[in-house]
C-alpha positions as CSV (number, residue, x, y, z in Angstrom):
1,X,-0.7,-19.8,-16.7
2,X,0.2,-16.7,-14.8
3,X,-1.9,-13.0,-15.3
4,X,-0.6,-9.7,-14.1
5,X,-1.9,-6.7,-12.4
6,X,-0.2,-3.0,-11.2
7,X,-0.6,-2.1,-7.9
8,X,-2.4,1.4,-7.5
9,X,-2.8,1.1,-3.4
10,X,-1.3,1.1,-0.6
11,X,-2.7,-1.1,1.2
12,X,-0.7,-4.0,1.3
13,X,2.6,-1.5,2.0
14,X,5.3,-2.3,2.3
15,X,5.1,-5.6,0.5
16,X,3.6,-3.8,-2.4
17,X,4.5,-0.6,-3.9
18,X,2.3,1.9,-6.5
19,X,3.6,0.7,-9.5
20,X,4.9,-3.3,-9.0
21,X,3.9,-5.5,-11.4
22,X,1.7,-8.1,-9.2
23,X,1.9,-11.8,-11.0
24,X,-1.2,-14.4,-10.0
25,X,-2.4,-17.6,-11.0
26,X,-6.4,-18.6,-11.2
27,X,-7.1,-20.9,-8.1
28,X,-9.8,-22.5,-6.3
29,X,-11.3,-21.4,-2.7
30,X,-10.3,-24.7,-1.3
31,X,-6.6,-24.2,-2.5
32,X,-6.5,-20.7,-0.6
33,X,-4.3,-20.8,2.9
34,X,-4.5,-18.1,6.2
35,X,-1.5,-16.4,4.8
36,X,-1.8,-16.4,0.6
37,X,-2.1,-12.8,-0.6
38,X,-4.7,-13.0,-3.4
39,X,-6.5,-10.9,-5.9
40,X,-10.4,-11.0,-6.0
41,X,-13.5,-8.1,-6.5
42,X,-15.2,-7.0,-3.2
43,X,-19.0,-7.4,-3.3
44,X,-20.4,-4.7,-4.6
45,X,-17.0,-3.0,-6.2
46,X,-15.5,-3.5,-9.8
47,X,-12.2,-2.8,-8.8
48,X,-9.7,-5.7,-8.1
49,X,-8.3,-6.0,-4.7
50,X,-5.0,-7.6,-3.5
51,X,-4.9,-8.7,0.7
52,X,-4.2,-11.4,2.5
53,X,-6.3,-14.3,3.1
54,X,-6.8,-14.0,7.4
55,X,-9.7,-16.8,7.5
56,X,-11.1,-19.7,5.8
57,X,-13.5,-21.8,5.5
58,X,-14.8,-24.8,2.4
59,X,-17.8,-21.5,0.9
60,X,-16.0,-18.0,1.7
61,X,-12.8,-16.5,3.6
62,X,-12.0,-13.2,5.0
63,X,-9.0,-10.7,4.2
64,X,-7.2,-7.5,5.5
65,X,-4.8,-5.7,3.7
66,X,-1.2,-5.6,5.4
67,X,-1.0,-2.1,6.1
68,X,-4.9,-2.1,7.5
69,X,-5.3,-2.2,11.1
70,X,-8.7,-4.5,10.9
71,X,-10.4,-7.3,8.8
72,X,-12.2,-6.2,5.4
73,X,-16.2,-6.3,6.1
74,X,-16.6,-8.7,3.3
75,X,-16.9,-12.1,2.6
76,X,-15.6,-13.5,-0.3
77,X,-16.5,-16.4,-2.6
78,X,-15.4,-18.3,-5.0
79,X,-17.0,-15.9,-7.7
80,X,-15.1,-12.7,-6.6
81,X,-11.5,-14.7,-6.6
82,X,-9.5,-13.8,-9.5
83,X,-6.3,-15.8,-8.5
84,X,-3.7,-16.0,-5.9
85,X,-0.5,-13.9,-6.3
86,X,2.9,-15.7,-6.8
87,X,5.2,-12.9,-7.3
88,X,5.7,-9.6,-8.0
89,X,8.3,-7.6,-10.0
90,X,9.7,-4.1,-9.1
91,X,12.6,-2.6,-10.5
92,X,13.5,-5.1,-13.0
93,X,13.6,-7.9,-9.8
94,X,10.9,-10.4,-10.0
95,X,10.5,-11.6,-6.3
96,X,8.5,-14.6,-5.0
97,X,5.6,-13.6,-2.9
98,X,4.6,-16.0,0.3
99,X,1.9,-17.6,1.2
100,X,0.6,-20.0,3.8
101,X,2.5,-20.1,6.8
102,X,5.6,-17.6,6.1
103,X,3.1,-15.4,4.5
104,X,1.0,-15.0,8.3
105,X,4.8,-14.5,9.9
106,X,5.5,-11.7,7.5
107,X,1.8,-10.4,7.9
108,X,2.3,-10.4,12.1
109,X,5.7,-8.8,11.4
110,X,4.5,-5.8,9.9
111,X,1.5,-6.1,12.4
112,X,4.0,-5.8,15.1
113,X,6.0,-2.9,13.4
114,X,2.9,-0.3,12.7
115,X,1.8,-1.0,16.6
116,X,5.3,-0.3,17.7
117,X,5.2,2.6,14.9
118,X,2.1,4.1,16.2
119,X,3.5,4.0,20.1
120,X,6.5,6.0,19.0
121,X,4.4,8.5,16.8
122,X,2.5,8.9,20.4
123,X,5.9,9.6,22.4
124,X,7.7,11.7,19.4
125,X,5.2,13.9,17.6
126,X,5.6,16.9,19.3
127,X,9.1,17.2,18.7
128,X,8.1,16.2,14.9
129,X,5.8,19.2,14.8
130,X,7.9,21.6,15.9
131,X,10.8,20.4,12.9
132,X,7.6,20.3,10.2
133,X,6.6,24.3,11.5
134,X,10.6,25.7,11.9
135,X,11.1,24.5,8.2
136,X,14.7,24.3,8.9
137,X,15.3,20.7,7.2
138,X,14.1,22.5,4.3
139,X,15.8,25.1,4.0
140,X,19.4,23.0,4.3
141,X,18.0,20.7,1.8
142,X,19.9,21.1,-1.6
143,X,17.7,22.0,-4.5
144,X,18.5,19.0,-6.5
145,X,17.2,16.7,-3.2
146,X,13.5,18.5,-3.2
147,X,10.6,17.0,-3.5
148,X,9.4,16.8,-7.0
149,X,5.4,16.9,-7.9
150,X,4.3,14.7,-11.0
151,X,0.9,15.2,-12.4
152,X,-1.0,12.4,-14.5
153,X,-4.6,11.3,-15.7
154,X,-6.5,8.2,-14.5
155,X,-10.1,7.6,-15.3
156,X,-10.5,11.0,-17.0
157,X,-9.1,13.0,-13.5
158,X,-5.5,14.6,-12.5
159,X,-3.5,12.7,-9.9
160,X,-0.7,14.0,-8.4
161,X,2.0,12.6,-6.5
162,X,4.9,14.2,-4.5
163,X,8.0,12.2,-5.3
164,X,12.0,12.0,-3.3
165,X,14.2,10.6,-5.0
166,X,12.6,7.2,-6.0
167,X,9.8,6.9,-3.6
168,X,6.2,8.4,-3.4
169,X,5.9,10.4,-0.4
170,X,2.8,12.2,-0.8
171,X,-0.7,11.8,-3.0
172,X,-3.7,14.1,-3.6
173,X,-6.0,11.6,-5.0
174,X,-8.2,12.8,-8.3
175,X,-11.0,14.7,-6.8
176,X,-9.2,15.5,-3.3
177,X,-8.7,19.2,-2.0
178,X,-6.1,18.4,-0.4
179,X,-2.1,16.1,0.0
180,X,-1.4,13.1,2.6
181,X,2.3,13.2,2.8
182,X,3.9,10.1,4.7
183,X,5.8,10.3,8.0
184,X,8.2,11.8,8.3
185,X,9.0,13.0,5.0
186,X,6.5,16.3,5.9
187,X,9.7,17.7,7.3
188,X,10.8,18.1,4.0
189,X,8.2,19.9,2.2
190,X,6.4,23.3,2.1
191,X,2.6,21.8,1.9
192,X,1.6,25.8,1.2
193,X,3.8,25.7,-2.0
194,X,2.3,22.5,-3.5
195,X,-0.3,22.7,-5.9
């Protein structure tokens, strides 16, 4: 019998997205793999959490998120699992989710990526500041290609969201003075005009 969840982080970027439907099944700690992506509560929280399962043992395991550069400080149990996920669906496309084995290759994939990602941010953000202060992208953008802000409740506080074309480039978080806009989509926006 399979559950669902919708993913509100970004942790696990880019194999999830704000918004997919997350499909999981209830499992045992000694079914879990290095590699399984699974849902469970951290101690001490009451929000669900989806990472991957990085080490394993017969009582408790230890996870990290995909997107996170180190291990969660946690341990988990059997009593925080809520299940292990099995797919997800985005778009109208349900897609398989791995575990195990291919799951750790696409784990040290994107691994690999955000370290070669983070080498290049080193070598090429002075040239990206000086597009982000000369605004000129923006001004040859065509007003119906703009970034769009959406506004929306969650928990009883105003979200917002900076949205191109399909995809979420930039949050301010219920609560949070201020936007994180993604790399290198700054180059398109005026973060003085945003609300």
């Amino acid at each position: 019998m399979e559950h669902e969840v919708f993913c509100r982080g970004e942790s696990m970027r880019p194999l999830f997205q704000p918004g997919d439907r997350i499909c999981f099944e209830p499992c045992r700690i000694e079914d879990l793999r290095r590699g399984d992506v699974i849902i469970f509560k951290a101690p001490g929280q009451e929000e669900r959490v989806v990472h991957r399962v990085v080490a394993t043992d017969t009582a408790r395991i230890r996870t990290r998120g995909d997107a996170n550069l180190s291990r969660d400080a946690w341990e988990i149990r059997q009593d925080d699992i809520v299940g292990r996920v099995v797919s997800l669906e985005r778009g109208g496309r349900v897609r398989p989710v791995a575990g195990g084995f291919p799951g750790r290759l696409l784990s040290a994939y994107i691994h690999a990526f955000r370290k070669a990602d983070h080498l290049a941010s080193h070598v090429l953000h002075p040239c990206y500041r000086i597009m982000v202060r000369s605004g000129l992208v923006r001004t040859l953008l065509p007003p119906a290609l703009r970034p769009r802000v959406i506004m929306f409740e969650r928990d009883g506080q105003r979200e917002m969201q900076l949205i191109l074309g399909r995809r979420i480039i930039g949050r301010r978080p219920a609560g949070s003075g201020s936007w994180t806009i993604r790399r290198p989509f700054r180059i398109f926006v005026d973060e003085h005009s945003l609300p």
